[in-house]
Every structure is written in C-alpha cells, then in structure tokens.
N, C-alpha and C positions, 0 to 999 in steps of 0.2 A: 535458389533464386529468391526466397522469402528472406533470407538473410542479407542478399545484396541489396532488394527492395528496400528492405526496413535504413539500412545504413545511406542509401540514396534520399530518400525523404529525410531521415534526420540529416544530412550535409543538404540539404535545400532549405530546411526548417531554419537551420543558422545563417545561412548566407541572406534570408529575408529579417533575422533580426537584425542581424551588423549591417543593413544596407540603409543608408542616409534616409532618414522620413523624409517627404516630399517638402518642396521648399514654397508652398503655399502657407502666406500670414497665416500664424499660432494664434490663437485666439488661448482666453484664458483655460476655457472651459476642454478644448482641446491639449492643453500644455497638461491638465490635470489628468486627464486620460493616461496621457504619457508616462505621469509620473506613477500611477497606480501601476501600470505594464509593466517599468522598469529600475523603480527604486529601489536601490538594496536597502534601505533603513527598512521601507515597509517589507519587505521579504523577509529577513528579521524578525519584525516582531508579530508577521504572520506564522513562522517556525514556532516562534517560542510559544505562540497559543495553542499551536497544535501537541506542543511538546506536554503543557498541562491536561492536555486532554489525555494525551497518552500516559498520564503520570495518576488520572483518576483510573483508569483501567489496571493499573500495577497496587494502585491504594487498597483496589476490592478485589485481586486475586486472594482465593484461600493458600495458604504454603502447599507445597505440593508432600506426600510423600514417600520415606526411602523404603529403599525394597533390596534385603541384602539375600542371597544364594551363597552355598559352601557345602564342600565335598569335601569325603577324604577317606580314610582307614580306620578300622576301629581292630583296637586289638581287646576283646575279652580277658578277663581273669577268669581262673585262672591261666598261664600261659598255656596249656594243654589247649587249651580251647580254641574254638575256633577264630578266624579273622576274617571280617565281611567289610561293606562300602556302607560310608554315611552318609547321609545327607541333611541338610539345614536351612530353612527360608524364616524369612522376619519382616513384617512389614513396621516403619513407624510413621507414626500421622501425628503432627506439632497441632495443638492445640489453642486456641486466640480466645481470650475472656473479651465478649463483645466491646467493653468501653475500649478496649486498645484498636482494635477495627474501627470500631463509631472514630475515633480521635482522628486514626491515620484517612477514611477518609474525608473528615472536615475539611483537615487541612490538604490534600488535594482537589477536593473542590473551590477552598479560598482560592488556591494558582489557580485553575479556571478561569475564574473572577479576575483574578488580577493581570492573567495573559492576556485576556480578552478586553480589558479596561487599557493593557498597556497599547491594544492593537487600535483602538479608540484614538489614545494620545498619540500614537504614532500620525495614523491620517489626519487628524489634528492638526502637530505641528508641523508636516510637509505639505497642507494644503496653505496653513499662515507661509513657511518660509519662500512656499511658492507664488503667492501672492506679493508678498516681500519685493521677492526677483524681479517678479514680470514690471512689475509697478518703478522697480528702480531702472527696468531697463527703457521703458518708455521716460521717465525724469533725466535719465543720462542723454536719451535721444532729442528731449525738448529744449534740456541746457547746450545742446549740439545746435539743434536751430535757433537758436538765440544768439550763441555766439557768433554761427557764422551768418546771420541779419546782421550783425553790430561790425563783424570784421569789413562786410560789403561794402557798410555804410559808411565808415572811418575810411575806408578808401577812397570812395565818392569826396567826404572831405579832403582827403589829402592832396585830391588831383584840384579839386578847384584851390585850395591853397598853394599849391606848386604851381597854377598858372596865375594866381594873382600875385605871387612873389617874381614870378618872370618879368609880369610886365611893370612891377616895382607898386603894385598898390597895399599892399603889407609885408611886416619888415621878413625878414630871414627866420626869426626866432621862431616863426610861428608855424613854416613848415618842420623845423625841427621838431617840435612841440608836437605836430600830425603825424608825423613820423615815427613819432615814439610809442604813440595812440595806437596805431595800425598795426605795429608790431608787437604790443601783446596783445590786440584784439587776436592776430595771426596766431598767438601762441596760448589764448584760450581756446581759441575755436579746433586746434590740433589735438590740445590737450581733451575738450569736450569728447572729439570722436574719438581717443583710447578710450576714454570711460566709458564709451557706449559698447566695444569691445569688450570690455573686461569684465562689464555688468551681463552679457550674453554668454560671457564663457561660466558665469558662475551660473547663471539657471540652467544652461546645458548641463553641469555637474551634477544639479540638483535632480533635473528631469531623469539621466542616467540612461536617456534615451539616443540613436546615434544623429542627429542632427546636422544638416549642411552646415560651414563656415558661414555664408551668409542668409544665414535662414534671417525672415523678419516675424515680428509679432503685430498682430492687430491693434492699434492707436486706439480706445478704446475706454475710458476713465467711468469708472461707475459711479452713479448719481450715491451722494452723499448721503446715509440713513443716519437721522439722529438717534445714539444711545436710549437705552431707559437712565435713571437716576441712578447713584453708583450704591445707595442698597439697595435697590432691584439687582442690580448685577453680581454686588455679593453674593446675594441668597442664591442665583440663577448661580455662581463659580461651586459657592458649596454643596450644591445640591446634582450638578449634571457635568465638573471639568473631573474626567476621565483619570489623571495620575491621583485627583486626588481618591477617587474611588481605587485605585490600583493600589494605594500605601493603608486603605482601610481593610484590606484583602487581607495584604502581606501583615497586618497585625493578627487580623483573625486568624491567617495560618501560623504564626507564630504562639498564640492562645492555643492552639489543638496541638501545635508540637510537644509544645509544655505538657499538655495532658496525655499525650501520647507517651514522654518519658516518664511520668508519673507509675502511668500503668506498667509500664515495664519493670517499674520495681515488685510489684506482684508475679510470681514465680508463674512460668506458661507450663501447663505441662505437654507431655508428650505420652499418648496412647499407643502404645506397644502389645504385637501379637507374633507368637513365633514358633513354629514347630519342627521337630527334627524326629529322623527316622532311623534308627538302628539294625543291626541285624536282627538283635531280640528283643526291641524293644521300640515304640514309639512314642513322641511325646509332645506335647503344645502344653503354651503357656499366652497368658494374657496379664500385661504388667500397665503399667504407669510410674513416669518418670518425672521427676520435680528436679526440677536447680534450686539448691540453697545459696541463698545470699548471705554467704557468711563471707566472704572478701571483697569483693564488690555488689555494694548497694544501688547503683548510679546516682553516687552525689554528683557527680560531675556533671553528666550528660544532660540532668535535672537541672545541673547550676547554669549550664550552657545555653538550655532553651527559656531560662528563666532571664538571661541576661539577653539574648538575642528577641525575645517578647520585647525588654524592657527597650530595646536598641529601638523597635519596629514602630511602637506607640510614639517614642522619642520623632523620628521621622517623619510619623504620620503626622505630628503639631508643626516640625518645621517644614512640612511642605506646603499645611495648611495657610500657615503665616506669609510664605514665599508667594502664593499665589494671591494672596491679599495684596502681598505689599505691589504685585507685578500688578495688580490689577488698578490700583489707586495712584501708580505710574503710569499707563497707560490712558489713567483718563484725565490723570493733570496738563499730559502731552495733547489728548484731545482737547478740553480747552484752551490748553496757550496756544496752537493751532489753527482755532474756531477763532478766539480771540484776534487772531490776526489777520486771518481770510476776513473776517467783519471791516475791520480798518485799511485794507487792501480795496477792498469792493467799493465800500462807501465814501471814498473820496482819495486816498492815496494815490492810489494808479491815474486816477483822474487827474491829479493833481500836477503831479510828476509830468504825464504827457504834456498838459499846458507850459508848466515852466519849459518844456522842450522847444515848444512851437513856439513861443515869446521870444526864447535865447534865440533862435535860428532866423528869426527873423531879424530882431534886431542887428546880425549878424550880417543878415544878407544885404541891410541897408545901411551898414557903416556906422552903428551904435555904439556895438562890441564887437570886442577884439575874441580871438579863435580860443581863447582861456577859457571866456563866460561858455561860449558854445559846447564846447569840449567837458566843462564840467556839470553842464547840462543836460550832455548826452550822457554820460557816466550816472549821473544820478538816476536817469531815466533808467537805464540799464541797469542798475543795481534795484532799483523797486522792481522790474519787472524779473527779477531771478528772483529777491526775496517772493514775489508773491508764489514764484512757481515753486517755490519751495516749501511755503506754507501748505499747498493744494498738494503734495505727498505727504508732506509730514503727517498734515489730518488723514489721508488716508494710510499711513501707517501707522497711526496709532488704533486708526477704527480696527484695522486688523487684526495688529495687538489684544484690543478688546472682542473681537470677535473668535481667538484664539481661545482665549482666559473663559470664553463663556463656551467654548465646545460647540458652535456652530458648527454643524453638518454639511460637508464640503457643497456646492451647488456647482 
C-alpha cells in the first residue's frame, strides 16, 4: 500500500506541474517566481554548482587502500617431505606528499567559486532576458493599440470621404487615396497583434512554465532610475559581474592544476605490509614502493596544464574586455534613448499633435484637400511610435546595464 501511495502522490505531484498557471495578469515579479520554479538554464547551472561541490569532497578523499588474500599448496623439499596449505595477506596504502593534496584541493575549490559565480550569472542573465520579454511583450501590445486607434481613425476618414465624394464635394482621387490609408492601417494593426503573439510565446519559452494561450501580463512600466556615471559602473562590472568572477576561478583552477602536475612528477610512494604463513614457517614483511620515472616524466601532462593555464588567463582578459565593451554599449544606447525621450517630451509630440489639429481643420473647412490631412495624420502617427519606441529602448538598455552590473533580481 506504501508503494501504491508513494506512486499516487508522485502521478498527482506532475499532473499539478503540467497543469496551466492560473490566467490572472503576470505581474513581473510573479513571472520571475516562475522562472526560478521552472527554467532548465537555471537548473543547469544549479547542477553544475552542486556537481563542484561534489568534486571538493573527491579532492580531499585520501586513496583508499588494497587488500590482497591467497591460498594454496606448498610442497617442501626435500620431496620426501611433507605437503601442507598456505596462506598470504598484503595490505598496500598509496601514499600523497601534501603539496599534491594542497594543489588537487585548490583547485576544486576554484570550481566551487566558479560554479557558484556561474549560478550568479545564470539568475543574472534570465532575470535581464526576462525582463527583456515582458517589456517587449507590453511594446508589442502598445504598437497593437496604436495601430488599431489609427486603423479606427483612417476609417472614420474614409467614410466621411466616401460621403463627400457621393454627393460630389471632392473629387474621386481622394477616396482612393483613404482607401489605400485604411488598408495598410488594417494591415499594420493585424500585423501589431501577431507580434503580440509571438512576443508571449517567446517569454513562455523563457518562463518554461505551463502558461494558458491567452494568459495576459500586468501593464505596468517602471519608473525610470538614472545610471551612476559609466566609471562608477566600470568599477561596480569589475568588481561584483559574476562570469567575470567565474573566468578568475577557472584561471585559479588552472594555476593549481599546473601545480598539481608538477607534483606528480615527484615519485608517490606506496607503503607495503604482508605476511604469509607456511606449514613450517611464517613470515611478514614491511616494504615501500617507489615508481621510477625513467620513461615517463609528464612532460606532457605538465605541457597540457601549462597550455590550458595559459588558455584560462587568455579568457579571463577577453571576458573582461567583452564586458567593457557590452557595458559602454549599453550606455551609448542609454543616452541616444535619453536623448530622444528629452526631444519627444519637450516639444515633438506637442508639436506633431498641433500640426494634426491645424491639418484637420483646415480640412474640415475646405482649405485642404485629404493629402495635407492624411499626411498629417501619418506624421502624427509616426512621432507617436517613434516616442513609444524610444520609452523601451531606454528601458532596454537600463536592463542591459543593470545586467552588466549584477543587480539582484527584485
């Protein structure tokens, strides 16, 4: 019954993971929950921490050792003589000159460090790419309401222009003209809602949580924090972003592997004890065993971790630089960003809107023809996507930078 029980619970325990989360607005701080429950990256490189741990426990075993028994016949000389049973026991114990220990475990400790630094960059980079998502799937959803206010609106023009061409007060060309308007507003605003689609299936992949088809997220934009200066955030990338701690590991461990094979060219010995008993005779002995390194010296193994050190330091400079350069990207993209929310804010969009309300009127009162209107509206339309684009881009680049500096997930 203990056995049915246990297999009952665990076929319940799955059937409440694989069962859709509830279809109540994600909130970011929720979607982040999720992602920690159900991402295979972080499950990964929560293994591989644990696997270093497990790897400083094998560093500090002593060798274990052999234990060999044997029997058999002994026949005396001369043959006249008698024939009785033998027997034979041997213990050997391999022996470790401390700096080959100290070495081996160094450098299981660096993996420690470095699994544990990797398990850092892991949450790290899926609380950024999570942010990423959510943030693109609200911009897919806002270029979705824009489009379809603009389709609505091109409509409303089309229909007063197919009645003012009805009853002959402007010419034909110009329903044409509205008609052409309306039909790619139709086929942006179609086009907007796949992108809102296809931005929702990528953060479900990411969350790796099982999610309804039309789950929504919380509309929600977080107030804008300004940066420190970009060498404060240097000093803050070289001193607290995680891989680069993870590639300072992996050189340390490659520095004690080196010395680890070093020691190994000093002979280990092995302490030997063994006794055997005769019919007339018994006997022990207490030996010590040395390997001569007269064929193999380990230049190799020597040459190997002295190239894999040099590999490791190599790495460690071009990760340090990669992260420079991502970081002085990130915040070039923050002010071209900054720079253009400023110009948006402080008269663009203002500006735009007016020419709108100028054209429409003059429009309505037989000034201008449906051209000026139309290209009016389009301009309008176009400032107010660029702005909405500027107000992600700053905050994907904040991201970016809040990535690069190892911010702790919130």
């Amino acid at each position: 019954m203990k056995y049915i029980y246990a297999h009952l619970i665990s076929g319940v325990s799955m059937l409440l993971m694989l069962a859709p989360v509830s279809s109540a607005p994600l909130t970011l701080q929720q979607a982040w929950v999720l992602a920690e429950q159900h991402s295979p990256s972080l499950k990964v490189a929560r293994n591989q921490a644990e696997g270093a741990q497990a790897a400083l426990e094998t560093a500090s075993a002593y060798p274990n050792p052999d234990v060999e028994f044997g029997a058999g016949t002994s026949h005396l000389l001369p043959p006249s003589a008698q024939t009785g049973r033998n027997s034979a026991m041997s213990i050997s114990q391999p022996l470790e000159f401390p700096g080959l220990r100290s070495a081996r475990q160094r450098a299981a400790q660096a993996g420690i460090t470095s699994g544990a630094a990797l398990l850092d960059d892991a949450r790290v980079n899926l609380y950024a790419q999570l942010k990423l998502a959510f943030f693109e799937v609200l911009r897919r959803q806002d270029e979705a309401t824009l489009t379809a206010e603009n389709h609505a609106l091109l409509l409303q023009i089309r229909n007063r222009v197919k009645l003012r061409v009805e009853v002959g007060e402007s010419p034909r060309y110009e329903l044409v003209k509205s008609d052409a308007e309306s039909l790619t507003a139709e086929n942006a605003a179609k086009t907007a809602e796949l992108r809102v689609v296809q931005a929702k299936d990528r953060l479900r992949v990411l969350l790796g949580a099982p999610l309804d088809d039309q789950f929504e997220i919380v509309h929600v934009m977080p107030k804008i924090s300004e940066p420190p200066e970009l060498s404060v955030l240097r000093a803050e990338l070289l001193q607290s972003q995680p891989l680069l701690k993870a590639a300072i590991a992996e050189s340390e461990r490659a520095e004690a592997k080196l010395e680890q094979e070093r020691s190994l060219r000093i002979p280990q010995p092995t302490l030997k004890w063994g006794a055997e008993r005769h019919p007339d005779v018994n006997l022990w002995r207490v030996s010590v065993a040395m390997p001569l390194p007269l064929w193999n010296q380990r230049a190799g193994p020597v040459g190997e971790a002295h190239a894999n050190r040099e590999r490791a330091l190599a790495e460690q400079e071009r990760i340090r630089l990669g992260l420079l350069g991502e970081l002085d990207q990130a915040y070039g993209r923050y002010q071209i960003a900054r720079r253009q929310m400023n110009v948006f804010e402080k008269g663009l969009m203002r500006d735009a809107e007016s020419a709108l309300k100028v054209a429409e009127a003059a429009y309505r009162y037989g000034e201008r023809g449906i051209l000026d209107y139309l290209d009016a509206q389009r301009v309008y339309r176009s400032t107010r996507m660029d702005y909405l684009n500027a107000r992600y881009e700053l905050q994907f680049a904040l991201v970016d930078i809040e990535r690069l500096r190892a911010g702790e997930p919130k």
